[in-house]
C-alpha positions in Angstrom: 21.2 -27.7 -2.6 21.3 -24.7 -4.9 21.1 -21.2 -2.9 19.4 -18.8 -4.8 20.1 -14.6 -4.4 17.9 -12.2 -5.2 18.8 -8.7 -5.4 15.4 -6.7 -4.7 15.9 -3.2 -3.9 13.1 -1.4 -2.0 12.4 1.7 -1.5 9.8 2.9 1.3 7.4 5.7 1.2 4.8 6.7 4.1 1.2 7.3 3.3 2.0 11.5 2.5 5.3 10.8 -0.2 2.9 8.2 -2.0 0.3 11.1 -2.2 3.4 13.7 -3.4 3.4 10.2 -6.1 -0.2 10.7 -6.9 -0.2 14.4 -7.4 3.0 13.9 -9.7 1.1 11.2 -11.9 -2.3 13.1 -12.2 -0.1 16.3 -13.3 1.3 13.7 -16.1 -1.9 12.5 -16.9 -3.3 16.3 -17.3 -5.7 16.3 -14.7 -7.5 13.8 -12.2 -10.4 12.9 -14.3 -8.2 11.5 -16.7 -6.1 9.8 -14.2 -9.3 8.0 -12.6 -10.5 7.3 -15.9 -7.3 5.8 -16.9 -7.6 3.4 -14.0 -10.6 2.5 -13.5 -11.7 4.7 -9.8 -13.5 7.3 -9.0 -12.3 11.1 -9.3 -13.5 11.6 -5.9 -10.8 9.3 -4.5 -7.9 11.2 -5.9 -9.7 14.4 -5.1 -9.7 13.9 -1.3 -6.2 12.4 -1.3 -4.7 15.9 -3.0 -6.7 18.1 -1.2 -5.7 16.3 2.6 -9.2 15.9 3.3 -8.0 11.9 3.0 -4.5 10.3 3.9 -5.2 6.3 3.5 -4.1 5.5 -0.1 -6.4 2.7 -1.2 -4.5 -0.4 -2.9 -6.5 0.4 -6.7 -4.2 3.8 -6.5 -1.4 2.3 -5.2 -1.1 -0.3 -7.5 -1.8 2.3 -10.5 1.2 3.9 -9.2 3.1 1.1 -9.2 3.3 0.4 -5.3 2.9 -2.6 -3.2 1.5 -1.3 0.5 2.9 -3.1 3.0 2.8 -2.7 6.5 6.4 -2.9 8.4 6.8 -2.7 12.6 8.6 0.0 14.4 
């Protein structure tokens, strides 16, 4: 039987440094309306995330900045 080894490095962010992610990559994209745009959601969505008035990133903006959300045990 062959063994196979992957070598997968992760690295984990809570919900807040995956915001500190989105602001980063709206600033890239020069502004939020062109960073909904780009992907396909709504403006509002990354408004309320930026502004704290929302903390659960959805999995469209997650996977637009290239995250997988998991859910790991304490």
């Amino acid at each position: 039987m062959r063994v196979r080894h992957f070598d997968r490095h992760a690295v984990i962010f809570d919900e807040l440094e995956a915001i500190e992610l989105l602001r980063t990559a709206v600033d890239h994209e020069r502004g939020q309306s062109e960073f909904a745009g780009r992907h396909s959601f709504d403006r509002v969505q990354v408004n309320r995330l930026l502004k704290g008035r929302k903390v659960n990133v959805t999995n469209p903006i997650a996977k637009a900045l290239g995250l997988w959300k998991l859910f790991v045990a304490e």
